[in-house]
N, C-alpha and C positions, 0 to 999 in steps of 0.2 A: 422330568425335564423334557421341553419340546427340544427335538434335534429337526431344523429346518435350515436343507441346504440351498446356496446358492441358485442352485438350477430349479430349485422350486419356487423360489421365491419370483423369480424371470417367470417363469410359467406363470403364476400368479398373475404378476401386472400384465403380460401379453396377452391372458383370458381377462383381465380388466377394461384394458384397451377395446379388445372384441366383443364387449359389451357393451363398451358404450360407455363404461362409466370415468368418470373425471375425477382422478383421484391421485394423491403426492407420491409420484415415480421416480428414479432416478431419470428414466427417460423423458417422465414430464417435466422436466425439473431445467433439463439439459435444453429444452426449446424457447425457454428465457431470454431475450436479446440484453446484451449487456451494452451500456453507454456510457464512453467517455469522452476527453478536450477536446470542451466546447470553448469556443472562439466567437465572440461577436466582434460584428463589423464597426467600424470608428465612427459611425454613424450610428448606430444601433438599432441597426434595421433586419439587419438577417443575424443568425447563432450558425454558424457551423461547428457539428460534429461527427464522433465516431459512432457508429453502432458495429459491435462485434457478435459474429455467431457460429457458433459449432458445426465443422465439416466434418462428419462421420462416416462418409456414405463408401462404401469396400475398401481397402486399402487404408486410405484415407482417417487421420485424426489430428485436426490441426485448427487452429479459429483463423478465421476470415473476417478483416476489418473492412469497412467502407465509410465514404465521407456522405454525411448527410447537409442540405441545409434548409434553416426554417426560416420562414418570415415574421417576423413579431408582431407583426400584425395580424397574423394567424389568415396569410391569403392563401401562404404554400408547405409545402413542407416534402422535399423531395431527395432521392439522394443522385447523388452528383459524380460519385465514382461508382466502377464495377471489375469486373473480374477475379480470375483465380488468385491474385496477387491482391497484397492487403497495402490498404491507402490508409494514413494517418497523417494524425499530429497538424490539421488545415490549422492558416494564420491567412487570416485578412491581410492584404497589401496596402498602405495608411491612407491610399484615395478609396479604401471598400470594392474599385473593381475588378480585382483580381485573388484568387485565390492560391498561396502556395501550400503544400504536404509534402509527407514524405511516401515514397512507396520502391519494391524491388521488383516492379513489373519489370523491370530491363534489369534482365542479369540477376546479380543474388541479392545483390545490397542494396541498402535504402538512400535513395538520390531524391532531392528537391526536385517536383516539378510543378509547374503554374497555371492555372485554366482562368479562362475569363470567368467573373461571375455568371454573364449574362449565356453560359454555355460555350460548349466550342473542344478541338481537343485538348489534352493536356499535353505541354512541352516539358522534356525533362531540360533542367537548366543544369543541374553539377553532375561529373564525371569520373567520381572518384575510388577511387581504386577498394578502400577497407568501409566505405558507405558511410553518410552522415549520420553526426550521431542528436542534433540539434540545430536549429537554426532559426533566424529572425528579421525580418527584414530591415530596410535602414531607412530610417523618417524621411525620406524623399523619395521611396520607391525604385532607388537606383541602383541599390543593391542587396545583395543576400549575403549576411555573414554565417558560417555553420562553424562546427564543430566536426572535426573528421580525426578516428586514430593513426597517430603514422602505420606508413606501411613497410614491407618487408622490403630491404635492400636487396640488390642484384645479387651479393654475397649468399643472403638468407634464404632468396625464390632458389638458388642456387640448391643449397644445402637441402630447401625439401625435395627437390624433386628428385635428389642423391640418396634419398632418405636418411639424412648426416644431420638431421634438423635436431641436436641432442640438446633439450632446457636447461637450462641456466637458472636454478629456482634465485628468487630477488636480485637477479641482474637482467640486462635487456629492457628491461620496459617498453610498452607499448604505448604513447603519451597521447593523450586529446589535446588535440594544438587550434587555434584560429585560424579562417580562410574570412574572406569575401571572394564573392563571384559580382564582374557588374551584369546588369541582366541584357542591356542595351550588345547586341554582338559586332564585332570591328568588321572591317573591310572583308575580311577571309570569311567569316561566319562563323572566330571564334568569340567566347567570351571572358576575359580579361577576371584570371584569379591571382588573389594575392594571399602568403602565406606572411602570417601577423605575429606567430609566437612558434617558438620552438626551443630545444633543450631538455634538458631533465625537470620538467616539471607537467604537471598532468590538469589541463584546464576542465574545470567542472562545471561553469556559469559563465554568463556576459548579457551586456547590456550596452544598447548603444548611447550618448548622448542626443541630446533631441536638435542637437544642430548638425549631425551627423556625422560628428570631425574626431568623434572618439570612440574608441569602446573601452568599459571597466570590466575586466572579468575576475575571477576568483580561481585557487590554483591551489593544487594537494600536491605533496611531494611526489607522489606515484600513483598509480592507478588503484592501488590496492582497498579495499575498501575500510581494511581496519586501519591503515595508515591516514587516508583519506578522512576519515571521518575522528582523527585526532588533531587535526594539523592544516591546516587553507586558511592563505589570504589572498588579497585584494590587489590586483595594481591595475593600471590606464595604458590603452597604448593609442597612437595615430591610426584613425581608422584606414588611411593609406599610406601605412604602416611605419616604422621607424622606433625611437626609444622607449623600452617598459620604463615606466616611474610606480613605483609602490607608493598604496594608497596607507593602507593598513594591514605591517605584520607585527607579528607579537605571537606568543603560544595559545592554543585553541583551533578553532575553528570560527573563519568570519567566510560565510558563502554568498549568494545568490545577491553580488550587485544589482540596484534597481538606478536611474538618475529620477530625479524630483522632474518638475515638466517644466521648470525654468533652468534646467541643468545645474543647479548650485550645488546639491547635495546629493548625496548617493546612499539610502539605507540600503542596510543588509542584515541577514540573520548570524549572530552571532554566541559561540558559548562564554564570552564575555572575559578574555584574555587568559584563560585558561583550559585544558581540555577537559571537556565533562561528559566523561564515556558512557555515561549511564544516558546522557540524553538531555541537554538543555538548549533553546533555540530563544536568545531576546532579542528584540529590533534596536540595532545601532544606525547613527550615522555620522556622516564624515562631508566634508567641505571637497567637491570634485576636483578642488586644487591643491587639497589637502592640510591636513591641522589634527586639531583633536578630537579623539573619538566618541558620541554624544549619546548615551544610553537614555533609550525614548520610554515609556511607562512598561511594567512591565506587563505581561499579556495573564490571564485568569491559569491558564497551562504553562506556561514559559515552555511554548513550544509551537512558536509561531512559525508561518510561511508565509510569508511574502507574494500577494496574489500581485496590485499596483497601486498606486499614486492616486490619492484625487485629483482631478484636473488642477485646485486652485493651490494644490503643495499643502492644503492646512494639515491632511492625513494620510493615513496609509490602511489601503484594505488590506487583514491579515485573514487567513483560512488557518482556524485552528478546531479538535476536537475540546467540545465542552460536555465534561461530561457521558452521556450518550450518543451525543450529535455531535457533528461534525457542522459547524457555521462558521458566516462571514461578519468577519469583526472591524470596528472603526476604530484605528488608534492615530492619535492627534501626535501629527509630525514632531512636535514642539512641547515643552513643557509651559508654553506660556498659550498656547491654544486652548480655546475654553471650546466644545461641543456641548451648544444648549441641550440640557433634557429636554425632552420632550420632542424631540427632533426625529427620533429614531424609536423601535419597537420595544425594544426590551433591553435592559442591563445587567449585565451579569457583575459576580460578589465585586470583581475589583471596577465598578461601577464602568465598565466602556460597554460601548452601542454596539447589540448585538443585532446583525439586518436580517438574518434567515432564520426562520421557525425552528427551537430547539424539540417542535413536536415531530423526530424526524433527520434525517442526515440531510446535509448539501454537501459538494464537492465541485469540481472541475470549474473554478470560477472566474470570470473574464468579464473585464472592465469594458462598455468602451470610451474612446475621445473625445468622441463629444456629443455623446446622443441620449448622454447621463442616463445609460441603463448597465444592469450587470445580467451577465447570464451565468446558468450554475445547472448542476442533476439533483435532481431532489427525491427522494422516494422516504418512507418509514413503513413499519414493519408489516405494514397489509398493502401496501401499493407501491408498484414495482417504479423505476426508475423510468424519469423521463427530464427531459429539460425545460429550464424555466426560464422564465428571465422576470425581470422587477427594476423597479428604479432603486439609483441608488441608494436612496434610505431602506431599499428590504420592500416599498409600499409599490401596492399594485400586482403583487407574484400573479403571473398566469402562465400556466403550459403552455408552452409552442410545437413539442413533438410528439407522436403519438407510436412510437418502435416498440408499444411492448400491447399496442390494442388488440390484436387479435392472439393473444396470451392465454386465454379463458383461460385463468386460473381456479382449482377447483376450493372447496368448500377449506378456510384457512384454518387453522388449529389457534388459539386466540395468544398473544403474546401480549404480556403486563412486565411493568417495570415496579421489581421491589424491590424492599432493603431491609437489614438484619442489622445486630451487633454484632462484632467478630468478639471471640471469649475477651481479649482488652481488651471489649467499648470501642472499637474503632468502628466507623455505620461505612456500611457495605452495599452499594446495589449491584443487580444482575438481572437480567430481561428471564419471565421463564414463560413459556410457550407450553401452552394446552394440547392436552390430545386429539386431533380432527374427534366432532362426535363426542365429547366431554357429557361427562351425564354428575350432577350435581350426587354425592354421596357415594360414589365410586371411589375407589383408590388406584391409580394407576401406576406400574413401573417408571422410573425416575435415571436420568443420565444427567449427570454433571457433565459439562462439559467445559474444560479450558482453554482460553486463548493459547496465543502466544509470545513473545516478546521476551519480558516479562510485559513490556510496557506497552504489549495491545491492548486493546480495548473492544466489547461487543457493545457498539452504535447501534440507532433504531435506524438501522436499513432490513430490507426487504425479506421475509425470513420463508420465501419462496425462489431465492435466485440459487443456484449453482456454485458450491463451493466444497470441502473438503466433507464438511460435516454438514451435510445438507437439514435444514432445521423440519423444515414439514413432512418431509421425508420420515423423519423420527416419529412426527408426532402422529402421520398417516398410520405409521403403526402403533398406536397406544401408549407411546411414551411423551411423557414429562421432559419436554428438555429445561435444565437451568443451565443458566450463561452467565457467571458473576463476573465481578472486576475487582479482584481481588488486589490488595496495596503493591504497588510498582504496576497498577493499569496506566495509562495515557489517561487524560481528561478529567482528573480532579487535582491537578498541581503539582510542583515541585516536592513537595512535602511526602504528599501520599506516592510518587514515581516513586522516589526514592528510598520508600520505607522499608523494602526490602531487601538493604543490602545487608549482606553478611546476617543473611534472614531466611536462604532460603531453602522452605520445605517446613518451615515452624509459623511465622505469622502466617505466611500467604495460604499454607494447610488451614490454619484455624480459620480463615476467610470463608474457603472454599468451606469449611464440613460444616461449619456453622449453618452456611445459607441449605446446604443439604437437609439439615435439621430442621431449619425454617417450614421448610415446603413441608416436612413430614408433619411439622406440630398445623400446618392450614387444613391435615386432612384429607389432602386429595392423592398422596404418595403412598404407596405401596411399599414400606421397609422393609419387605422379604424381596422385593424385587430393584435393588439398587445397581447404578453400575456407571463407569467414569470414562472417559474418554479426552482425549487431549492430543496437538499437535505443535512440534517444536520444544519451548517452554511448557507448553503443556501435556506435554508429551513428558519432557522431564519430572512435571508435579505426579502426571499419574504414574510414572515409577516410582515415584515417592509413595503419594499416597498407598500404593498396595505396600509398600514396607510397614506402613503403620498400621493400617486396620485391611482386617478382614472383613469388614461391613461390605465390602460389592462382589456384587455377585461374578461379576466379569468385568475387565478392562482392557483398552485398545489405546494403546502409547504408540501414535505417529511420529518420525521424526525425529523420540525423546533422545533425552543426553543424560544418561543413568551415571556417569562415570566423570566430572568434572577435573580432575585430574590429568585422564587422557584428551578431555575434550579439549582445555586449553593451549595442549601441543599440539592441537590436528584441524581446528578449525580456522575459517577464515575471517572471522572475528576475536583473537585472543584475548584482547584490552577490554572488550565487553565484558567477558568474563571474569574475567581479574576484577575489575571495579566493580559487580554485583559482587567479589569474596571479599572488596574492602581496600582493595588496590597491592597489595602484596602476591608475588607469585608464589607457586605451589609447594619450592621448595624451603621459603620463608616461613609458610605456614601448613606444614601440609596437613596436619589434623584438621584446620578449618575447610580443608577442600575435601575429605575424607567425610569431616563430619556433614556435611550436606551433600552426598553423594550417595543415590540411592542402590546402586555396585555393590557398597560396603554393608550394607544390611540387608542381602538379597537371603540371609538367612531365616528371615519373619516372611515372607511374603510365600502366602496359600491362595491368593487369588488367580483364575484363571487368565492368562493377560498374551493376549493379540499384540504382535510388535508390526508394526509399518514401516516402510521407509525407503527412499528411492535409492536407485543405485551410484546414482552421478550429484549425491549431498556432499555439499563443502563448507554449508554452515552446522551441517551439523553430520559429520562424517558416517558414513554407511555403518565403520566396524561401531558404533555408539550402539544402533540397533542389534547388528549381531552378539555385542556379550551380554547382553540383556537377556537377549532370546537363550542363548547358551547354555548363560547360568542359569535360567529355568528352567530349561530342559534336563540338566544336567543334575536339577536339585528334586526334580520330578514334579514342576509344577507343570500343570496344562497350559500347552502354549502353542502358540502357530507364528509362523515368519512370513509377510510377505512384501516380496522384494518389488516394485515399480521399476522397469528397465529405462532408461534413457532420461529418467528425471533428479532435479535437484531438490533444491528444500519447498518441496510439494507438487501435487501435477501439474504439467503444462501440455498437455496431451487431454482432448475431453474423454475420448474412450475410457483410459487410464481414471484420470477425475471422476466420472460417473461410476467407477468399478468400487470407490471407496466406501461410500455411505452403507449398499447395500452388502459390501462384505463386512463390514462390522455391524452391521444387523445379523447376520447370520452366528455370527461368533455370539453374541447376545444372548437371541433365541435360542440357543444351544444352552444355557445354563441360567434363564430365566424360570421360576418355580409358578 
């Protein structure tokens, strides 16, 4: 067995570096520019976005955003913000000359501020105390509504600085309520804020009317996210403020008001009068003066997002994952709306217009007003992320940004998308990725690797960017990665989401070993050399999986939740949990949470197994990884803990981030034959 540590393997790439040669580092990997919300202007002439990048340099580990903007006509392409302080989140002002973001150049928090397009500096326009958490301007450019959470009463600034600040677990709430700011400043040089909503209730969404006199927002009883994401509705209030009227309540979840661009109606995404913890999002709508509630076709995923409105009200652009890709979908407002074929690119099974290349992710996508163009980020799995923009139908796609050209990225490991039977018959894909330097009749060592969720999904994006399990990285050093999507992934429907409730660890296993099997019967996998890795949910399958076979050689569960039992009283998700066991809690059923809990059969597993997991996890609690590591230890299997200081459920620190891929390489190569 090679035993190759950490500190050798850094030696390794820094004598790589010093050669000259260009090859998958966690350091190389780490100099990736990442980009997000993009925003085109109502014209459709300029895309503004974000590019983000890793500050590492002494002390220092943190990412730095900035606003970029490009011309669609490909004359410029520049960026617009700078400094130590990170700028986000730009929105076009509805005449195109102005741009607002958000940033915490001043102070800690994030405040709207406004630059002219054509240059100049930026003014901060809001001044508030616990920082915006959202905002939108209002169709005549007169004002800025945001989103801000209350802040601490005199009482409570009181009590902390008495250090008397003692929590109240589910009492106090800290609520997102409504503001406008006007932008225009009175006599004094202030600017005229008015607070729109307040009380026990926690705004999540809004939307202005397009005559300016209203806004529709969406509301969760509390801030909490498992609460939240059982329960929001809808109501209207006077944009210069005065009486909420509800638009649509009922049980579920109805979020993300949009208005139509004749103000009549108002879609939204909804789990369709019930709550559906496992994850269901269809397009409703409602009459802006309200009536009944109009469920529009339903989407290929039934798990739509609500990008905007065509100008003429006939549809609505949705962004949803299809399959492997993430695209921009046209669903007809109306059931009496016919969209000609042939109009649009491609159609997917439940026959709607699908605009952006399923060869390939899109994301961050923006309509605009009237310059009938959409912008979006598009990259797949050999070409890194850049913006694009296209007409509305998807025709015409051309690049306008170029944040990732001087990337020289080195020689790629090849990624193909296949698919298998699972032991039921049920057909399965997973993207699997070549070893840089593939030599035809070789057999390589093989990593499984699982999402997480249940209901994530691995899309053809860029399999050279920076993330947990860095995929080239892997395959720089001679492994096989497979990436399945195994039943309850995102992107192949309601049906296959849901197939694994009160399942799991039994289908979604046979998903995953099967495709395992697959790769070995192609010939190119090395069966002496197998090993699995996974984070969150997949963290929990690879606790699983090493209970049932000893086929891997070594395993690294980030994350994992071995213990469903404890997990359901500690996480901040319970209801998630619950509805993957069937909807019954633990002490109704406790053998069904026993029986899928990898805790209770920590008696079979001989595999060596790497536990992960940061110290400040609330989805998925620290002690989850500690009795894991424990009981292995304790049972004398080989094991290592390692604990990430200051993070939640995954890193948010790149030092941290970059530490991962190459120390589960190390654990690996330790037990690699």
């Amino acid at each position: 067995m090679k035993k190759i540590t950490f500190a050798f393997l850094l030696l390794v790439a820094l004598a790589q570096i010093s050669l000259g040669q260009n090859t998958w580092t966690a350091e190389k990997i780490m100099q990736y520019k990442n980009i997000t919300n993009t925003n085109i202007s109502p014209d459709g002439k300029h895309i503004a976005y974000v590019v983000s990048v890793p500050v590492m340099q002494g002390e220092k580990s943190e990412y730095n955003s900035q606003i970029w903007v490009a011309a669609t006509d490909g004359s410029y392409d520049v960026q617009y913000t700078r400094g130590e302080k990170s700028s986000t989140a730009p929105q076009f002002s509805p005449d195109g000359k102005q741009l607002a973001f958000l940033s915490n150049r001043v102070g800690d928090k994030n405040q709207v501020f406004i630059v002219r397009l054509m240059g100049g500096e930026a003014e901060q326009i809001t001044e508030t105390k616990t920082g915006v958490v959202s905002f939108q301007w209002s169709p005549d450019g007169s004002r800025i509504a945001y989103l801000m959470k209350d802040p601490d009463t005199k009482e409570e600034e009181k009590l902390k600085k008495e250090k008397m600040d003692v929590i109240l677990v589910d009492k106090n709430y800290k609520y997102n309520h409504l503001y406008t700011i006007s932008l225009a400043p009175d006599k004094d040089g202030k600017r005229k804020t008015k607070s729109l909503t307040g009380g026990a209730y926690h705004v999540n969404g809004f939307d202005w009317s397009p005559d300016g006199s209203t806004i529709a927002f969406s509301f969760a009883p509390n801030p909490t996210i498992n609460d939240g994401g059982l329960e929001a509705d809808i109501s209207t209030i006077p944009a210069d403020s005065g009486k909420v009227t509800t638009l649509v309540k009922r049980p579920g979840v109805d979020v993300s008001p949009q208005y139509s661009p004749d103000g009549k109606w108002i879609a939204f995404q909804s789990s369709g009068g019930q709550p559906e913890r496992v994850g269901l999002s269809d397009v409703y709508k409602v009459a802006a003066t309200g009536g009944d509630v109009i469920e529009l076709q339903k989407t290929p995923d039934r798990n739509a997002n609500i990008v905007a409105w065509a100008q003429d009200g006939s549809y609505l652009f949705i962004s949803e994952n299809y399959k492997t890709s993430q695209a921009l979908i046209a669903l007809p407002s109306s059931n009496n709306v016919k969209i000609p074929k042939g109009d649009y690119l491609a159609y997917s099974d439940s026959k709607l217009p699908i605009l952006t290349s399923l060869k390939g992710s899109s994301s961050s996508f923006s309509v605009s007003k009237t310059g009938n163009r959409i912008s979006y980020i598009f990259e797949d799995v050999n070409t890194p992320k850049e913006v694009f923009m296209a007409g509305l139908k998807g025709e015409g796609a051309k690049k306008v940004s170029s944040a990732n050209a001087n990337f020289n990225p080195p020689a790629l490991g090849k990624t193909e998308l296949i698919n298998w039977k699972s032991k039921d018959g049920l057909m399965i894909e997973g993207l699997l990725t070549y070893p840089v330097g593939f030599e035809n009749g070789k057999k390589y060592p093989i990593v499984l690797q699982i999402h997480g969720g249940p209901a994530g999904v691995f899309s053809q994006t860029y399999t050279g960017a920076p993330s947990v399990y860095m995929t080239q990285y892997f395959a720089q050093q001679g492994f096989i990665v497979l990436r399945p999507n195994p039943r309850g992934s995102s992107g192949y429907g309601k049906d296959f989401r849901y197939a694994n409730i009160r399942d799991w660890g039994f289908g979604d296993y046979q998903d995953l070993i099967t495709g395992v099997d697959h790769v070995l019967a192609m010939g190119i996998a090395d069966s002496n050399n197998q090993f699995v890795m996974g984070w969150s949910y997949g963290g929990y399958m690879t606790s699983w999986v090493v209970t049932q076979t000893d086929r891997f050689n070594a395993a690294s569960m980030g994350a994992g939740l071995p213990n469903l039992i404890s997990m359901v009283t500690t996480t901040d998700i319970p209801d998630y949990i619950v509805a993957h066991a069937g909807g019954k809690e633990f002490w109704e059923e406790y053998e069904e949470y026993e029986k899928h809990s990898a805790i209770y059969q920590i008696k079979n597993v001989k595999t060596p197994t790497q536990v992960i997991h940061g110290t400040n996890d609330l989805r998925v609690p620290f002690a989850q990884g500690q009795e894991f590591y424990n009981a292995l230890k304790r049972k004398g299997v080989a094991t290592e803990m390692v604990a990430y200081p200051r993070t939640p459920h995954g890193p948010q620190e790149p030092k941290l981030l970059m530490d991962v891929s190459p120390r589960i390489m190390t654990w690996f190569e330790k037990y690699k034959k």
